[in-house]
N, C-alpha and C positions, 0 to 999 in steps of 0.2 A: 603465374610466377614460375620460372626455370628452377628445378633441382640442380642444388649448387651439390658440387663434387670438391671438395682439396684434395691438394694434390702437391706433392714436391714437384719442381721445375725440370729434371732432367728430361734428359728424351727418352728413356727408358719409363719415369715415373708417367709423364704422360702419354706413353703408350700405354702403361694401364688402366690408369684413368679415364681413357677415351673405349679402352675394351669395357671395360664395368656400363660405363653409356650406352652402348652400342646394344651391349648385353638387357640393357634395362628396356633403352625404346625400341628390340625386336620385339619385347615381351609383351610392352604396352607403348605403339606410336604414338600416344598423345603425350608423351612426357618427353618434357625439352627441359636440355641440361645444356647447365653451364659450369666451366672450371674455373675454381677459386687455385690459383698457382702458389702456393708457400713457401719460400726459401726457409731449410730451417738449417741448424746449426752447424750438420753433418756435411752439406753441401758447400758453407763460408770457409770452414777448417779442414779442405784438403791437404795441407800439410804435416795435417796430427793423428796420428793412428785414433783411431774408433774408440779404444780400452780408453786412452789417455781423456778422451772425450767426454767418458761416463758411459758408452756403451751404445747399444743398438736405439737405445732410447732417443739419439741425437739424430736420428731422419723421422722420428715419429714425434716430436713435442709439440712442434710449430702449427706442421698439421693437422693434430687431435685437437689445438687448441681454437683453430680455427671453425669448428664445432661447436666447440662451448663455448664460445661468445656469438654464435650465431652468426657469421658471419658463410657459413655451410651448413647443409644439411645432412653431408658426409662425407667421408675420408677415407681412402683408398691407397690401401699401401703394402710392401713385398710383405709380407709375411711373418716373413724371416728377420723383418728389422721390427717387430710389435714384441716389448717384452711380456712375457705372461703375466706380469701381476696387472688387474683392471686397476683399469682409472675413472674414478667415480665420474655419472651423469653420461657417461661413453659404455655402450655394447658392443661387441661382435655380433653382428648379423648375418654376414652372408662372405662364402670361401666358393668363388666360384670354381670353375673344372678345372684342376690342377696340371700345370705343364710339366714338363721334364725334371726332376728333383736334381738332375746329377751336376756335377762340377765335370769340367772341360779345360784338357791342354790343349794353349794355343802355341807354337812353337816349335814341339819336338814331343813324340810317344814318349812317357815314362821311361821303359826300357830304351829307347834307342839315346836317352840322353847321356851325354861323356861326362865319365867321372867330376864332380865338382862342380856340377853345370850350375847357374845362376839362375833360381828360377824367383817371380816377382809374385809376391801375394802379400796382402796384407792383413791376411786371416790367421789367427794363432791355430785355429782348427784345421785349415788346409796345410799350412807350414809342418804341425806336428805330425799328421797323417803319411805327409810325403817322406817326412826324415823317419819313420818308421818302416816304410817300404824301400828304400835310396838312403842308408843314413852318409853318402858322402854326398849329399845335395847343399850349395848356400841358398841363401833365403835374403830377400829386399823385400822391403816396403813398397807400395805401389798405389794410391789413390786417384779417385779423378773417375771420371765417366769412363764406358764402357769403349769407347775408340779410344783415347787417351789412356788408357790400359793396354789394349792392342797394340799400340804403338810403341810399346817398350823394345818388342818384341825386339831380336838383331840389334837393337841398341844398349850402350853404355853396359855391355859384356852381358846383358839377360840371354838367358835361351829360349826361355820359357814363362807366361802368364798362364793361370788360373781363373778362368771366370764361368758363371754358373751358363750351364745348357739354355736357361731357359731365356735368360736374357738374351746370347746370341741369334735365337729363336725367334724372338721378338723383336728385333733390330735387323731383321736380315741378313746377319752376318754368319749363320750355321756352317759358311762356307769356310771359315776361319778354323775351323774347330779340328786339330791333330789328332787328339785322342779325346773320348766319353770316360770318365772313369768310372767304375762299377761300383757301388757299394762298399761291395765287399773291400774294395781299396782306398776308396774316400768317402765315407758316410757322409750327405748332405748336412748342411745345417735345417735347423729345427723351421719348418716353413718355406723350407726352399723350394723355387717354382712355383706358389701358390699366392693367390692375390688373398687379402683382408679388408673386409671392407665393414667399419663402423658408422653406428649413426648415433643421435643423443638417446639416452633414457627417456626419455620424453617425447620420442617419435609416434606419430598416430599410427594409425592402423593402417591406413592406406598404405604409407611409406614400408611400412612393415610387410606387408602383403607383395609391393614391388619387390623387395630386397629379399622375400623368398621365394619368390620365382626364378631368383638367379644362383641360388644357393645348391652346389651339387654335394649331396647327403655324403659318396666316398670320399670327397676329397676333404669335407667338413672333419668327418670322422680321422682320418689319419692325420690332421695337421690338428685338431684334437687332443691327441694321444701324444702327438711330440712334444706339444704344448706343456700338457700335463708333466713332462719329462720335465720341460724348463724350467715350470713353474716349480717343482722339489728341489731341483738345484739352487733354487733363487730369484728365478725369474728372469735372470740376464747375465747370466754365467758370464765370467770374463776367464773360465779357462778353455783349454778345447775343446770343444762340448759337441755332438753331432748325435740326431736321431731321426729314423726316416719309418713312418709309418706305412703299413699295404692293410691294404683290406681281404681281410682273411675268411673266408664264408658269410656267416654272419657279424664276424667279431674284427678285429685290429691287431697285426700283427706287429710289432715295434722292435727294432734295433737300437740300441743306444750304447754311445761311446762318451768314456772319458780319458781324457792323455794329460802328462806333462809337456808343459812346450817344447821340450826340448824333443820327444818323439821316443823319450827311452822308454817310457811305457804308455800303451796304450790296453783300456778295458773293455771288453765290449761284456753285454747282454741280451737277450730275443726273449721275447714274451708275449702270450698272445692273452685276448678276453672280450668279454663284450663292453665292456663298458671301456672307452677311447681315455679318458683322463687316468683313470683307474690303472687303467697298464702303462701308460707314461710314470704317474708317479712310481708305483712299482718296481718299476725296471731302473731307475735314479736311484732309486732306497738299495736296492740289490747292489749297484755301483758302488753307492757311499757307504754301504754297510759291509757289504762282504766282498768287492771289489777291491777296494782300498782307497775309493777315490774321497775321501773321507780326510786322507791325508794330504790327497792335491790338493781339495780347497783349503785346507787348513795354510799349506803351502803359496798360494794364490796372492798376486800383490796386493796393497791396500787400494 
């Protein structure tokens, strides 16, 4: 019987999905997989920003759920769209080798952009960052797959899209990419670049055995620790929220930020330890405690 995979439908989602495959039968050729394809919620309602949605939880529902009714034996997904808090009978098993964290202009360099330029993101995290660096930048909405974002581009007065390195990466389109933007200018989202992949609580041992053979221990640890970050905030911050962990000697080195949408303030904090959840929550608590960002969330919509 084939190891079944879910997966959301995009061309994006099933390049992951077929990486995690691929990744599995180098490791062991006798295993043949098959993809379970989910449409879930996130995908039907490109017309509604993400927050309005209920959150990152809406590319991740359909396909966790196709798990627990058995209908897969795992699910494979960004990262960056898995809220922290678990979901009972579902693990985290395996993060395999982490690609590129950073966010990418496609259109026009930061700085070479003219006053008032019209840049398209649908991220309250990338939108606040940018108006912090450029506060005479507008800002649109912008959904849809990853070419259908591209294509804003010169049209209907945008200058500029926003999309992450690593998708362009993996879509072949790197060629697209104007500017990398550094950290220090736009903190990643928490999981960004990095794949997720669960399986049931109830997974034998073999299957467990596979899924740690593709599990790379750095990349596990830093998306760990951002994790940990998310999870103190809430699990699924709906405000701007960015944390990007390195691996620090032995230990995890974390940055995390929190902003008002509107970009008039932004907090950061860096924090290092061994233990990856431990300096995530940490470095939140630091935010919301003596950051002030205690008063965005209190501030934050319902």
């Amino acid at each position: 019987m084939p190891l079944r995979i879910a997966t959301r439908g995009s061309e994006l989602a099933l390049w992951q999905a077929r990486h995690v495959a691929d990744l599995l039968t180098a490791a062991d050729p006798s295993i043949e997989i098959e993809l379970v394809v989910v449409r879930t919620t996130g995908d039907q309602r490109v017309d509604v920003p993400i927050w309005e949605l209920g959150g990152k939880g809406v590319f991740v529902a359909e396909v966790r759920t196709a798990v627990l009714d058995g209908r897969a034996e795992l699910a494979v997904h960004s990262a960056k769209d898995l809220p922290a808090v678990p979901v009972e009978g579902l693990e985290l098993v395996a993060v395999p080798e982490r690609a590129d964290a950073r966010d990418a202009l496609v259109g026009g360099a930061l700085e070479d952009l003219a006053p008032g330029a019209l840049v398209a993101t649908g991220s309250v995290r990338r939108r606040a960052q940018l108006a912090w660096a450029r506060p005479d930048l507008r800002f649109c909405g912008v959904r849809g797959n990853i070419a259908t974002r591209l294509d804003h581009v010169g049209r209907d007065g945008i200058d500029a899209v926003v999309v992450a390195v690593a998708a362009l990466d993996r879509l072949g389109l790197a060629d697209r990419i104007t500017e990398v933007l550094d950290p220090s200018v736009m903190l990643p989202q928490v999981g960004q670049g990095a794949l997720a992949v669960e399986c049931g609580s109830d997974a034998g041992d073999d299957l467990r055995a596979a899924l740690a053979s593709i599990d790379h221990r750095p990349s596990r640890r830093a998306v760990d620790a951002e994790r940990g970050f998310l999870a103190e905030l809430g699990g699924d911050c709906d405000l701007p929220a960015g944390a990007h962990g390195v691996i620090d000697g032995d230990g995890v080195r974390l940055t995390g930020l929190l902003a008002s949408p509107d970009g008039h303030v932004v907090v950061r904090r860096v924090d290092a330890g061994n233990d990856p959840a431990a300096v995530g929550r940490g470095v939140a608590r630091y935010l919301l405690e003596e950051g002030g960002g205690a008063s965005l969330m209190a501030g934050r919509p319902d």
